[in-house]
N, C-alpha and C positions, 0 to 999 in steps of 0.2 A: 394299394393301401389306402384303408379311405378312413379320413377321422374328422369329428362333428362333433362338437359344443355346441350348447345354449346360455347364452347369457340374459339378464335383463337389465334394460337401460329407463328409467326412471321418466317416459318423456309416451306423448301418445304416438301411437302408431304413424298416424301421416306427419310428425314430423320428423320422426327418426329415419322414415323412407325417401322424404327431401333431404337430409342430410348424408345418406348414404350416396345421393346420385349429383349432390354438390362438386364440382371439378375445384374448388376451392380445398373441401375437407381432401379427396382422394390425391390432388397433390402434395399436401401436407402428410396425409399418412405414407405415401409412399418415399417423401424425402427425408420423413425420420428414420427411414433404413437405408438400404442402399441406390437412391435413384438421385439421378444426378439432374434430369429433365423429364418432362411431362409434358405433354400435348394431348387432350383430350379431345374427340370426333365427334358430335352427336352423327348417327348413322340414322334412326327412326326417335320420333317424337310424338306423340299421340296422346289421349287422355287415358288411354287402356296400356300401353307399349313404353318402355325407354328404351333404346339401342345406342350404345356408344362404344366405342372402340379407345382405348386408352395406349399410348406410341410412347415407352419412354426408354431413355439412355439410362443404365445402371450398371453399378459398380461390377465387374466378374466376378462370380462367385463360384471356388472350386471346394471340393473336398478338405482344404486347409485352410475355407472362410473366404471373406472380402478382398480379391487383388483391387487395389486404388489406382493400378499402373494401367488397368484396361478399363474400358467396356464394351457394353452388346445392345444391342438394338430389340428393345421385347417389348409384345403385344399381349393384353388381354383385349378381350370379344365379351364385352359384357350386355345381356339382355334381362331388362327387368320387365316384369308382368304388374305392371302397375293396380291392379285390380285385387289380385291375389297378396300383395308382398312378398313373390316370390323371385330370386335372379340365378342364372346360371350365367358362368363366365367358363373362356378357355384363354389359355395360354400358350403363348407361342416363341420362341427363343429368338434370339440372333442371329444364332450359329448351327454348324450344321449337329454336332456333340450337343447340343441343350433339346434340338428338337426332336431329338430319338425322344425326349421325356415326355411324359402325356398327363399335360395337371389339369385339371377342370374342378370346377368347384361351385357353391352357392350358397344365397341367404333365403330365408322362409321367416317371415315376421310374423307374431300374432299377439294381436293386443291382450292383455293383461290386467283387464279396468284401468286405470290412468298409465300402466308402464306397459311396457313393450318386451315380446319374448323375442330375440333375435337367437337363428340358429343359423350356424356356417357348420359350411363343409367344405371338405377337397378330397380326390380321390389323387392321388400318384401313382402313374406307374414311369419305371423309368428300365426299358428292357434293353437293359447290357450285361450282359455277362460278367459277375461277380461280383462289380459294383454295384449293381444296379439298384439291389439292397439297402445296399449301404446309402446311397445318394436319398434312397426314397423315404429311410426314416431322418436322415438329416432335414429335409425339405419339410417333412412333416414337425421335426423337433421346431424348427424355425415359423413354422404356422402356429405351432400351439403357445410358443413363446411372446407372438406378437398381437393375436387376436385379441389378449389384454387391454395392451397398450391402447391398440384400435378401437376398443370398447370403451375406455375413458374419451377416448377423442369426439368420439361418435355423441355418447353422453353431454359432451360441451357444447355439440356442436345444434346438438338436439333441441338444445335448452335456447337456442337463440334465439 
């Protein structure tokens, strides 16, 4: 299941691309939902390349939302093409039930005379038997509910 927005953020291109790969903003977006810790990698650095690997503790999340009594240990793989404004990221679970799921996803940026077009995507699949459905448009209800949020932040953070 793959689904993709465009928003636009009020700010020029190279700085809404330095605030997207800010470990400052990315902690911050990710502790407004369920992450409990963050540890950000750089893996490659270049004037053309970002590579970073993002390691955080977050809350469980099942079928009936946010357990607070657990967590899991999850990766995203994020590489940005710094020339283009383009990133693809993969994700990877805890546990051994989160990694059956397969979420990958990205941004594609493109200026808009003073503002900036940012487009996300994520593909889900998540191949289990009956559920699997079900898990994948929840994942995706929850991307589309928060890509907002992340948009305003992004927007503030643009502006600095």
């Amino acid at each position: 299941m793959k689904i993709e927005q465009t928003f636009t953020i009020d700010a020029p291109l190279d700085k809404v691309l330095t605030a997207m790969r800010d470990p400052a903003l990315i902690e911050e977006d990710a502790k407004s939902r369920n992450c409990v810790s963050m540890k950000i990698i750089d893996v490659k650095k270049t004037a053309d390349t970002h590579v970073f690997e993002m390691h955080s503790v977050d809350y469980a999340v099942g079928l009936t939302g946010i357990d607070k009594k657990k967590t899991e240990n999850n990766t995203n793989y994020v590489e940005w093409d710094l020339k283009k404004g383009v990133s693809t990221w993969k994700w990877k679970g805890g546990n051994e039930m989160s990694n059956k799921a397969k979420i990958t996803g990205g941004t594609t940026l493109a200026a808009q005379g003073k503002s900036t077009a940012v487009t996300m995507w994520v593909d889900i699949d998540v191949p289990i038997p009956i559920v699997g459905k079900k898990v994948s448009e929840m994942v995706g209800k929850n991307f589309k509910a928060e890509w907002p949020k992340y948009m305003e932040r992004l927007a503030r953070w643009a502006k600095k």
